[in-house]
N, C-alpha and C positions, 0 to 999 in steps of 0.2 A: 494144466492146472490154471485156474484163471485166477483173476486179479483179488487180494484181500482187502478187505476192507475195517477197518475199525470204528465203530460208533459208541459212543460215549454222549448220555442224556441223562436228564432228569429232567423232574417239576413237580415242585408242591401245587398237590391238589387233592381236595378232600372226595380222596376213595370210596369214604364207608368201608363196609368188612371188604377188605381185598380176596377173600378168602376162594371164593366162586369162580376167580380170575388167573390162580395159579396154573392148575393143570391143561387149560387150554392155550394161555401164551406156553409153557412149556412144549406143548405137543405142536404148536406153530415154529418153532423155535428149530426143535428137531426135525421136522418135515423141511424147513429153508435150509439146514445142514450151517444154522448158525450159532454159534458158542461165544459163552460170556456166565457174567451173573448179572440179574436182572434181580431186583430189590421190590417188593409189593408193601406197600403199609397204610393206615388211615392216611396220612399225611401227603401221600404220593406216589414216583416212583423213581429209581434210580440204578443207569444201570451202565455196562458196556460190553460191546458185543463185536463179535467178529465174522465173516463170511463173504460169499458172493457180494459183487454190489445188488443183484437181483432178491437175493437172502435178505440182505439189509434193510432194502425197501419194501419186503413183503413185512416183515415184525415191526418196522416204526408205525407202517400205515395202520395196523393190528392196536399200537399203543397210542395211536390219536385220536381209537376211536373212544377210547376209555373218558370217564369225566376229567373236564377240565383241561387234558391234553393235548387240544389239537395243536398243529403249527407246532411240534415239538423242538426242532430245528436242531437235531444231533449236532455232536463234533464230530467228523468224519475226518480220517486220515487212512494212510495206505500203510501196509502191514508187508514187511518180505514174505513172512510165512505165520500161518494162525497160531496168534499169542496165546488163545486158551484150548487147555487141554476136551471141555468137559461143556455143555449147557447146564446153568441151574437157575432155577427162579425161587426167590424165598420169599416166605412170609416175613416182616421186620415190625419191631414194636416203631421205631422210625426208621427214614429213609438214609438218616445220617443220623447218628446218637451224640445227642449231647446232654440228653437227661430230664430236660428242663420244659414239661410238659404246657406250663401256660407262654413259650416262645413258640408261636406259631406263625409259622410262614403263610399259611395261606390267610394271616387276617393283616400281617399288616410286618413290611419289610425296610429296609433304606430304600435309597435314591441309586437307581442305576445310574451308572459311568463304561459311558464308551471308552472303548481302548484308545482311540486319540484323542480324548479327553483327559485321560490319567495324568498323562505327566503334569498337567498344568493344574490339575486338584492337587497331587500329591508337594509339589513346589510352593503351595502356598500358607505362609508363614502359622496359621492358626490350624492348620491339618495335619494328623497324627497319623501317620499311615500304621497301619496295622495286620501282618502277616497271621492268619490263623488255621496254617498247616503245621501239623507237628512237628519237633524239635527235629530229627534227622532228615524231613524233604527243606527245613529250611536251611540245613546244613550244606546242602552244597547248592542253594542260590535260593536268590531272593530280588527285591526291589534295593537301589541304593538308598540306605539310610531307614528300611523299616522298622518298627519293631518287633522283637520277636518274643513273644509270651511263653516260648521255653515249656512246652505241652507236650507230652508223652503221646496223650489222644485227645481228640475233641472233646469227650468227656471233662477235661479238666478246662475249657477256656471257660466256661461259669466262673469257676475260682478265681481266673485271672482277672477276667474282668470286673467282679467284688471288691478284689485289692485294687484293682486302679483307678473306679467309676470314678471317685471324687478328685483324682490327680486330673485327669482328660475333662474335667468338665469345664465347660464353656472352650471348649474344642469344639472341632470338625473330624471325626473318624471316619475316615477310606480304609476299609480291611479286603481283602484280597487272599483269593486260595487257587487251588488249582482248576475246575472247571465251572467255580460260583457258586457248590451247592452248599458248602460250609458256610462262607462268606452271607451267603441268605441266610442261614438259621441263624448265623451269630447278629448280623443286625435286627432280628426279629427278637433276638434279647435286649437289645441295648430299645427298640423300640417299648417293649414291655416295661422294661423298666426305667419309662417315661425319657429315654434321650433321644431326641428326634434328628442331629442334625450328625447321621451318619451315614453313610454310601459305601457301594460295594463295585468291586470290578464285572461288567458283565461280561459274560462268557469266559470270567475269569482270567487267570495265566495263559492258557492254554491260546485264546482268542488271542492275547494281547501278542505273545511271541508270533502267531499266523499273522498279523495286521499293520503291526508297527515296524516300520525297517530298523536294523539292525543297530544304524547311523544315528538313528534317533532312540533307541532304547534305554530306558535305567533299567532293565532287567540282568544281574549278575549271576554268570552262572548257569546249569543247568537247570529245570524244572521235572520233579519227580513222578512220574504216571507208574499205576497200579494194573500194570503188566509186563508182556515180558521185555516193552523194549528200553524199562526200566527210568531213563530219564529225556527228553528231548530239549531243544534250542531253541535259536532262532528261526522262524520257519518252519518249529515241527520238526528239525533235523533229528534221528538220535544222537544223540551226549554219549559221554565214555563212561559208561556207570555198569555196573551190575549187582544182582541180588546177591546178598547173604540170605541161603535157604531155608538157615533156620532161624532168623530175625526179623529176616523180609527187608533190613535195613539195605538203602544202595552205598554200593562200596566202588571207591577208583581201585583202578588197575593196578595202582603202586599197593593195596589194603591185602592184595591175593601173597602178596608177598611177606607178610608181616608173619612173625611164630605164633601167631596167637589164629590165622586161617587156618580150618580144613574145611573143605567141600563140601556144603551141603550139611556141615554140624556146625563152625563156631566161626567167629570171625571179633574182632579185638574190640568194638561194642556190643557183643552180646555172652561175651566167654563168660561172665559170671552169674547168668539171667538163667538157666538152666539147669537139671539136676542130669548126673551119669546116665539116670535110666529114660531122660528122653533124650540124651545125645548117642547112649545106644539105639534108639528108634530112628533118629536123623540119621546116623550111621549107614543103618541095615535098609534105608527108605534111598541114600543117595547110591546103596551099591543097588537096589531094583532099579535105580534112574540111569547106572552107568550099564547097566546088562540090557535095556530095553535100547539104548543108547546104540549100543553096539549090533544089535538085532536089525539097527534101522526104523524103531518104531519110538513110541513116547511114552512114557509113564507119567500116570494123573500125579503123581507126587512133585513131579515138577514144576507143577504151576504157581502161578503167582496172585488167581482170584483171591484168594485169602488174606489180602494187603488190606493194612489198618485204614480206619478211617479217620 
């Protein structure tokens, strides 16, 4: 079996109807024997994908050639074994959902910040750093001293940012997510609604943990990625984390332990989020995951493409 590879990209870029575009990366997709979810909408595309490095390089070069995308320039890391079950490519009303249709990225964004530039924007006395991953990836890390707008889904940072434009004003906002593409649309808010002097981490977390030594990091914590290897480190390492299956929330080691876990149906942030008759479907969904399990094979219920955005 050769080497995996994981890639993870985007880019706002005005598509037009994407619609012409699905079933052919699809069927390129499955011909390279690569799997993931790949995002299509006016506004762009946004995706992450697994396979061959020769798989990988056949779909990107596929997705550069599309408007606006060239020089796409993935995050690429290395995979023990293929984190997705399944290939799917969707139609999306956006790339990322935040709701807030005159915040548009491809007219006008912050100021990018290189990763060894961070620390020394975020240190400085008039700059509000600004975390805008949801409430449970910022739970088990973050930047020291960020803030955290306490969001369920990107859906709600509009909200937060409403309540707090006129506290942060005549501020400097650095907001920061996990591989930039949030980070873009939410400065593209804050540009719309005329505040121009905010910036965003490029290549987001993700770059900043590959880039900065360890020595030098204000990053605490793990950072949480939306597949199976759940959370990574310094360097891209994996973290001690793993899924709650029927949450999607990451939980430590010591969480499997608690009365309020079972496998695959509850875990002690989401026991109350559900009704009996989809924790009998978690239920009946984690024993087809332990029978394929034991078979030596995998069932698509186990996967993790379906993590919030």
């Amino acid at each position: 079996r050769g080497m995996t590879e994981v890639a993870a990209f985007y880019r706002f870029a005005p598509l037009g109807d994407p619609a012409p575009m699905k079933s052919p990366l699809q069927s390129l997709c499955d011909g390279a024997g690569v799997r993931g979810t790949i995002l299509l909408a006016h506004e762009g595309i946004n995706g992450a994908v697994a396979g061959t490095p020769d798989g990988i390089a056949t779909v990107i070069s596929h997705l550069e050639t599309l408007p606006g995308c060239a020089n796409l320039a993935p995050r690429v890391s290395g995979a023990g074994e293929m984190p997705f079950g399944r290939m799917r490519v969707r139609l999306k009303r956006e790339i990322v959902t935040m709701g807030v249709p005159d915040a548009d990225p491809t007219r006008a964004v912050g100021t990018y910040v290189d990763p060894e530039e961070w620390n020394d924007l975020i240190g400085q006395p008039d700059v509000v750093c600004v975390d805008v991953r949801n409430d449970y990836e910022v739970a088990i890390g973050s930047f020291a001293g960020a803030e955290n707008p306490e969001t369920a889904r990107f859906g709600e940072f509009p909200g937060w940012w409403a309540a707090n434009r006129e506290r942060l004003r005549g501020k400097r906002v650095a907001m920061f997510c996990t591989g930039g593409i949030r980070c873009e649309k939410a400065t593209a808010l804050l540009r719309h609604d005329g505040f121009d002097a905010v910036h965003h981490l490029k290549g987001g977390i993700l770059r900043y943990l590959e880039e900065v030594p360890e020595r030098r990091s204000l990053w605490r914590g793990d950072c949480f990625v939306f597949d199976e290897r759940v959370a990574v480190t310094h360097g891209l390492k994996p973290g001690d984390h793993f899924l709650c299956r029927a949450c999607r929330r990451p939980l430590q080691e010591r969480d499997g332990n608690r009365p309020e876990f079972e496998d695959g149906v509850s875990c002690h942030r989401c026991l109350g989020e559900f009704t009996e008759t989809r924790r009998a479907r978690f239920r009946e969904r984690q024993r087809q995951v332990e029978l394929a399990r034991a078979r030596g094979g995998r069932h698509l219920g186990a996967d993790s493409a379906a993590g919030r955005a």
